[in-house]
C-alpha positions in Angstrom: 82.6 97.6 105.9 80.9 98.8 109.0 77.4 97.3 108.8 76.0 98.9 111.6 77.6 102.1 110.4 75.0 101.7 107.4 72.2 100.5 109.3 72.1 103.8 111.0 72.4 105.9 108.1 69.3 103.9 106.9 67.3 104.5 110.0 68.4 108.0 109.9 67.0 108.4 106.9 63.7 106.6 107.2 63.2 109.1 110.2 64.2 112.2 108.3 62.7 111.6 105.2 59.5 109.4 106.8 58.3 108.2 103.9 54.9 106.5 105.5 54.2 110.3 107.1 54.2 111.3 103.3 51.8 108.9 102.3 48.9 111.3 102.8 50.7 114.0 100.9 51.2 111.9 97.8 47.5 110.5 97.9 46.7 114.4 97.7 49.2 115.6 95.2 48.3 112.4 92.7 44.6 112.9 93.5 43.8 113.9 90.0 45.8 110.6 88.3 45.1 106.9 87.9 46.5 104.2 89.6 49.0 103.8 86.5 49.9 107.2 86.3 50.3 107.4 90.6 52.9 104.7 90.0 54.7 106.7 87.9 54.6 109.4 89.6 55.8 107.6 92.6 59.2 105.7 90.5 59.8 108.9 89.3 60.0 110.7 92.9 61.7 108.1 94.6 64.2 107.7 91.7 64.6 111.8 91.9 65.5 111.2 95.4 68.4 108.4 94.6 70.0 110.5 92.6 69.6 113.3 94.6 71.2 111.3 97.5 73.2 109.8 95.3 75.0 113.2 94.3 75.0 114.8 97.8 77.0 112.0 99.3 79.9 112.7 96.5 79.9 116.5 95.7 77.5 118.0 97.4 79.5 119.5 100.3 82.0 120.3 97.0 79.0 122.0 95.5 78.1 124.3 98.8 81.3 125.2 99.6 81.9 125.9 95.7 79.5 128.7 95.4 80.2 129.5 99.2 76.5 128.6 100.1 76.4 127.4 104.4 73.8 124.9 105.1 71.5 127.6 107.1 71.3 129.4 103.8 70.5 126.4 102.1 67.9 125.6 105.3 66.3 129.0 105.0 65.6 128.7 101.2 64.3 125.2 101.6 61.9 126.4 104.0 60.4 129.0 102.4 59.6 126.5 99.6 58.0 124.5 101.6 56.3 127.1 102.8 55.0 128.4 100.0 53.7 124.7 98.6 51.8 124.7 102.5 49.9 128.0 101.4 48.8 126.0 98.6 47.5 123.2 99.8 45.8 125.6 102.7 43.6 126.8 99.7 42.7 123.3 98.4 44.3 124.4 95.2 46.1 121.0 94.9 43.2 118.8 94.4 42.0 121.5 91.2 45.0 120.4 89.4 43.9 119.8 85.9 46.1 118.0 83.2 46.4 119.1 79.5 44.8 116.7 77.1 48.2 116.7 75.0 50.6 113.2 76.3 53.9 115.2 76.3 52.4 118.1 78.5 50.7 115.5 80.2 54.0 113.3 81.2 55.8 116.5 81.7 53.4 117.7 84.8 53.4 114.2 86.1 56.9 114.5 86.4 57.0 117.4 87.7 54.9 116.9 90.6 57.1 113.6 91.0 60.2 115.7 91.5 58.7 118.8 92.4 57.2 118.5 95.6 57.6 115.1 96.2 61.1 114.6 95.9 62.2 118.3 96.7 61.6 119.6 99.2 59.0 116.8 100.9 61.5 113.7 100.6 64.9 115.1 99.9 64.7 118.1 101.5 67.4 120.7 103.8 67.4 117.9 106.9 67.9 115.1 104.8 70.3 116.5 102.4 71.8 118.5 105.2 72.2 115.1 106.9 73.6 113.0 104.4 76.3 116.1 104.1 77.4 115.6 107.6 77.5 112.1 107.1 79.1 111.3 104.2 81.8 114.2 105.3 82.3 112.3 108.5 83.2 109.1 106.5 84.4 109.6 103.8 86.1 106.5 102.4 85.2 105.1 99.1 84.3 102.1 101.1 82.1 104.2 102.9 80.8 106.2 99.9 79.8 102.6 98.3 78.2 101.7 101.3 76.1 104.5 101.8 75.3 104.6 98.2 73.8 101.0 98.3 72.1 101.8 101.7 70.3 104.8 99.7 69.1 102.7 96.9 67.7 100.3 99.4 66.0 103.0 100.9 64.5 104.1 97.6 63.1 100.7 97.1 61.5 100.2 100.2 60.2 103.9 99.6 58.3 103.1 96.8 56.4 99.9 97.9 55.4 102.1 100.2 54.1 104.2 97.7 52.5 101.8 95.9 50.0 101.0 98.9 48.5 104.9 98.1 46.0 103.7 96.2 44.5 101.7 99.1 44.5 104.8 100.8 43.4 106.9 98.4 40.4 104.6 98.0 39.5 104.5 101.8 39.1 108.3 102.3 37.8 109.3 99.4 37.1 113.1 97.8 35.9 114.5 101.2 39.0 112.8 103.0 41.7 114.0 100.3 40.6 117.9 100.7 40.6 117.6 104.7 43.9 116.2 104.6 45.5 118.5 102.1 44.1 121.4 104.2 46.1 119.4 107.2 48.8 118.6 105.8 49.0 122.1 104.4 48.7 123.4 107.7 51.3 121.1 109.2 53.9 121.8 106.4 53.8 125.4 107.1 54.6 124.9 110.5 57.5 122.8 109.3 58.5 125.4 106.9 58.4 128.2 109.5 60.7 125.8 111.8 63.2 125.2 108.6 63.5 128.9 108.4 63.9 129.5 112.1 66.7 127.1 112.1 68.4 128.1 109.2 68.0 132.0 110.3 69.7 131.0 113.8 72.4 129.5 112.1 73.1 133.0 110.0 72.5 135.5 113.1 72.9 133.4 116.4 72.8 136.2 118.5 69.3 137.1 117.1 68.0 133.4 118.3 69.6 134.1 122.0 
């Protein structure tokens, strides 16, 4: 085993996925929950994003070339999610979430805000699974495979102590803060999104982009 080799495969995806540049983003999706149920919400995103990982490292080139999708296709659609969750949050419409009084309906929207945004796109999104694609083609071992599998588990981990400071956060700005943020935050991810696109659309018609 390489350990350096996994070492940068971590770093790379601390600064793809930037889980601390989320932390704002998670305060305002889970501004409706209590501490208990931000927890949750947080295990259940990072553990979406394991698997996620997980399953890109062993089939997920298989599964692109399968149904003969290129990754600036796949870059183009995960941008115009994202950009479509950033008009969202541009209307404050994330902090009126409401939660139905029944527990199964209840758990269910939790989740779903774990896994969708949070995990996909925000965490595992087109760079990082786009990444971990080129990486895991580039060595592709079952050495290398286990390596990187442990290495994304690690990460996932560290993810959500991370997570678990929100609270603190969440505390510190308060109502007022949350809504200026999400407005920010919205504003910033559609700027991502835009960028996603842009890339992906380059990688479709490069002559357009010259």
């Amino acid at each position: 085993m390489d350990l350096m080799l996994y070492v940068k495969f971590f770093l790379g995806l601390i600064a793809i996925i930037n889980p601390v540049g989320l932390l704002p983003v998670f305060v305002t999706l889970t501004s409706h929950q209590t501490e208990v149920e931000r927890n949750h919400t947080g295990k259940v995103a990072n553990f979406a994003v394991v698997i996620i990982l997980l399953t890109t490292i062993f089939i997920g080139e298989h599964i692109l070339n399968m149904f003969s999708i290129s990754l600036s296709a796949f870059r183009i659609a995960g941008g115009s999610l994202i950009a479509i969750i950033a008009m969202s949050m541009l209307q404050g419409k994330l902090s009126q979430v409401k939660r139905n009084q029944e527990e199964d309906r209840e758990a269910s929207g939790m989740d779903s805000v774990a896994v969708v945004p949070l995990a996909l796109p925000l965490m595992a999104g087109p760079g990082a699974i786009s990444s971990v694609i080129v990486f895991s083609s580039t060595n592709n071992s079952l050495v290398d495979m286990i390596g990187m599998s442990i290495t994304v588990i690690i990460f996932g981990l560290m993810s959500f102590g991370l997570f678990r400071m929100a609270p603190i956060i969440f505390k510190v700005l308060g109502t007022t803060g949350i809504n200026v943020i999400t407005r920010l935050m919205g504003l910033l991810m559609l700027s991502i999104g835009i960028e996603v696109i842009a890339a992906g659309i380059k990688g479709l018609f490069p002559t357009l982009m010259s």
